[in-house]
Every structure is written in C-alpha cells, then in structure tokens.
C-alpha positions as CSV (number, residue, x, y, z in Angstrom):
1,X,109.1,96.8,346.8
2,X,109.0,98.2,350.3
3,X,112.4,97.1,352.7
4,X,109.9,94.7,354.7
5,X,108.4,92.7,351.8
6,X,112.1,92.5,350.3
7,X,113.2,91.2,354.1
8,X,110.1,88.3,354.1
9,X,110.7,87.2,350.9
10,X,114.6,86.6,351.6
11,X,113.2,84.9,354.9
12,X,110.3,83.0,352.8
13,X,113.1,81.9,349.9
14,X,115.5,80.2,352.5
15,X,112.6,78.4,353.9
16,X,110.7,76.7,350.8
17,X,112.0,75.1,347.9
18,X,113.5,76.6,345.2
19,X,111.1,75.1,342.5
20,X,107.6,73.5,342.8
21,X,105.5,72.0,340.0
22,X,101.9,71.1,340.5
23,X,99.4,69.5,338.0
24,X,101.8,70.7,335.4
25,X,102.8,74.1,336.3
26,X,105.8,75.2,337.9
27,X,106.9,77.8,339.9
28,X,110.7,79.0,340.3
29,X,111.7,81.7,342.9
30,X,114.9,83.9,341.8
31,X,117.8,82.6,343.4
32,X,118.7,83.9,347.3
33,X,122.0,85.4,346.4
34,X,120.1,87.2,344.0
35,X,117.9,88.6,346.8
36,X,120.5,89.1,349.0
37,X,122.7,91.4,346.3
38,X,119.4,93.6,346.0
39,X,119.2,93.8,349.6
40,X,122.3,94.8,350.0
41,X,122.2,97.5,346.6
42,X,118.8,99.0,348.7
43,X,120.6,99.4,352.0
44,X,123.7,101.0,349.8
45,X,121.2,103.5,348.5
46,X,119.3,104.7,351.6
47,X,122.7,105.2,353.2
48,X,123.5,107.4,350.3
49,X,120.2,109.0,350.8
50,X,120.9,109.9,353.9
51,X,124.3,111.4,353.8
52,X,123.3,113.9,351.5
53,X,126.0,114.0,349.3
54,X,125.6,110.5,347.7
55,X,128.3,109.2,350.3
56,X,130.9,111.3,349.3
57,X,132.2,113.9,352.4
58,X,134.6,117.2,351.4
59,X,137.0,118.4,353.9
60,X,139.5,121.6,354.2
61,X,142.9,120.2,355.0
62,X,144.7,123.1,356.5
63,X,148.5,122.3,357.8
64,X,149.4,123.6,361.0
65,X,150.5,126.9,361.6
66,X,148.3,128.4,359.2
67,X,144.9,130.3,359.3
C-alpha cells in the first residue's frame, strides 16, 4: 500500500461510517486507530531507511586531553 493510499483511507475512515449494510450485505472498515498505528509503524520504517543504520548512530567518545 503506497504512503498516499494509506493517508486517503485514514482521511476516507474518519469521514464515513464505520459499518454499512445494504440489501443484506455489510461492509466494516478496520478501525482508525488501527490505521493510524500502521501509519505511524510506515513512517518509523522509512526513517530507519533512511538513516542507514536502522536508527541506531555510533560515536567515539574521546576525553579531553587525549589524541
């Protein structure tokens, strides 16, 4: 699911109903927190992505004084 499908169907899940039934059948949309966590869990990832190093950064402490 591409980042701007997930984004319209967050959008189209706060607007409508969260259940519809019609000449018998019905319909249920997953619930908007539920959309929201997996929004959030894809932004988490491309930001791991691009740090390179799966968000983790490695330093050299060196004290002062010393070469």
């Amino acid at each position: 699911m591409a980042e701007e499908d997930l984004e319209q169907t967050i959008i189209d899940a706060a607007q409508g109903p969260a259940k519809v039934t019609v000449d018998g059948q019905t319909v249920e949309q997953p619930p908007l927190g539920d959309l929201i966590k997996a929004d959030k869990h894809l932004a988490n990832k491309r930001a791991a992505k691009r740090s390179g190093l799966g968000g983790l950064k490695f330093v050299k402490i060196v004290p002062p004084g010393t070469a």
